[in-house]
Each structure stands twice: as C-alpha cells, then as structure tokens.
C-alpha positions in Angstrom: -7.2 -6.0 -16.3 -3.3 -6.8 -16.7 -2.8 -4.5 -19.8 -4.7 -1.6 -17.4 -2.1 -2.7 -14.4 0.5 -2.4 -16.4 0.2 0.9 -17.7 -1.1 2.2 -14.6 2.8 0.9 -13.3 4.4 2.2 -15.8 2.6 5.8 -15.3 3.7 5.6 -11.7 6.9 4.4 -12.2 6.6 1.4 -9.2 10.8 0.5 -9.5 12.2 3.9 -9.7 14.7 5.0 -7.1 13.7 4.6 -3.6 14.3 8.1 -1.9 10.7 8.6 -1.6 7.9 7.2 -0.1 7.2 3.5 -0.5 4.0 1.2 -0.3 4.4 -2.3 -0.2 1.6 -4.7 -0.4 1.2 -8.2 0.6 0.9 -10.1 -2.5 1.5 -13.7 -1.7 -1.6 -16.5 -1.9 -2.7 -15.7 1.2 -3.1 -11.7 0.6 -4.8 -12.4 -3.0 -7.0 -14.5 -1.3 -8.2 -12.2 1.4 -8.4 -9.3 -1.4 -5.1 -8.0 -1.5 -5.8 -7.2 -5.6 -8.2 -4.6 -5.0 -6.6 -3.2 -2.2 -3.2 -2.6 -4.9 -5.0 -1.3 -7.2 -7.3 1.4 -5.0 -3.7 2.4 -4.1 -2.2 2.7 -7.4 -5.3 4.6 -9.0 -5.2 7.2 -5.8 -1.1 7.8 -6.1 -2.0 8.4 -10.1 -4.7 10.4 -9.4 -2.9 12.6 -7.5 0.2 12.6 -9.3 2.5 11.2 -6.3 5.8 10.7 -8.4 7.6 10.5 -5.4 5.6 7.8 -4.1 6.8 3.9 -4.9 4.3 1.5 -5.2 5.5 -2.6 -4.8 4.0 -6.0 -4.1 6.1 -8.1 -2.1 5.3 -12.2 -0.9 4.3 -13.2 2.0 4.7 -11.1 5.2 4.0 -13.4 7.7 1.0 -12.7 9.3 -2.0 -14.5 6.7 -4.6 -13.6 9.5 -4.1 -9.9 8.9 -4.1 -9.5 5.3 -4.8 -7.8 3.6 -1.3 -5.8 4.7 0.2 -2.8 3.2 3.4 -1.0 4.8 4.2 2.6 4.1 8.0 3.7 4.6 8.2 7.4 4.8 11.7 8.8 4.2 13.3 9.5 8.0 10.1 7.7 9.8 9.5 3.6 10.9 8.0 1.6 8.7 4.0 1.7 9.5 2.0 -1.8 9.2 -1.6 -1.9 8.4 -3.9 -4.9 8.5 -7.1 -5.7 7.0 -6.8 -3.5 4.5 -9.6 -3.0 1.9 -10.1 -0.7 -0.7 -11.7 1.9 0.7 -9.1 1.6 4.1 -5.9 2.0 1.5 -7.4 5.4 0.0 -7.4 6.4 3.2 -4.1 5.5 3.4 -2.8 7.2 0.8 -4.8 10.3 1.3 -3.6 10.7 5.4 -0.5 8.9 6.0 1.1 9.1 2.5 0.2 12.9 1.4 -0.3 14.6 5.2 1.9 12.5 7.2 -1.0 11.2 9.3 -0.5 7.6 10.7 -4.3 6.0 10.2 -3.8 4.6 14.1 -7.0 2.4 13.7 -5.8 0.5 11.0 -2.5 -0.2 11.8 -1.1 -3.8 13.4 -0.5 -2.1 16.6 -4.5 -1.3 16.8 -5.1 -4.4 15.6 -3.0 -6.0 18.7 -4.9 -4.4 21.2 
C-alpha cells in the first residue's frame, strides 16, 4: 500500500507550487483513527483520475477538532478556505468532483452544516 501511495504522489505531484487548488487532510492519530486513510486516498485516486495537475494534495497533523474527523480543507485560489467534517470516502469524491472541479461548495458536509 505505501509503494502504491507513493507513486500515486509522485504522479500528482502533492508539493509542487501552491498557486492552485489545495486539499489538506487531517492526518494526525485521531484522523487515522476515524478513517482519515481512506478518505486520502479516494481523494488522491479521483484528482489522478482526472488529471487535476493544478490541484495539491497534503496531509497535515492535527486540526483541532478530533470529534469531526475525518476533516479535509479545500483552498481555492481567491476563495476562503472550506472545512469539511466526517468525511468518508465516498463524501471526498464528492468533494473533488463539486467543489474542486465546478466550484460547488458541498454545503452539507461542511463544519458550518455540521454546527447547525
């Protein structure tokens, strides 16, 4: 599973420059543990699928909220930073596939929803 993760990386080139869009995942203890792994790698197999080289993929530690995680955060050049909790697998495709590649904030899944 590493060796595939890495190549998969390298393909999408996670630490190029960061003028494009960015996805961050939670990858702290807490996040693995609530299933953060799958939930990077749905992401990174969707932006190489459809050959997003604009798009940055990164795992950062904790974020701060270990109730919500799963959490991913898109930063779209020129927009706020959008926060989105209890993400699974199948929730970060449509991630990708709305908010990254139409511009589409995914409302229901974001912490703001979640807060209500």
């Amino acid at each position: 599973m590493e060796e595939i993760r890495k190549k998969t990386l390298e393909t999408i080139n996670v630490r190029k420059d960061r003028s494009g869009t960015r996805i961050v995942v939670g990858m702290a203890t807490c996040g693995i543990a609530a299933g953060a792994r799958p939930v990077l790698l749905a992401i990174m197999d969707e932006v190489k699928k459809h050959s997003l080289s604009d798009v940055v993929v990164a795992q950062t530690g904790c974020i701060g909220m270990c109730r919500l995680e799963p959490i991913v955060e898109v930063y779209r050049p020129g927009e706020e930073k959008v926060t989105y909790v209890k993400v699974n697998p199948s929730k970060a495709i449509r991630i990708v596939n709305e908010h990254v590649m139409k511009g589409k904030i995914v409302e229901g899944y974001t912490i703001g929803a979640e807060s209500k």
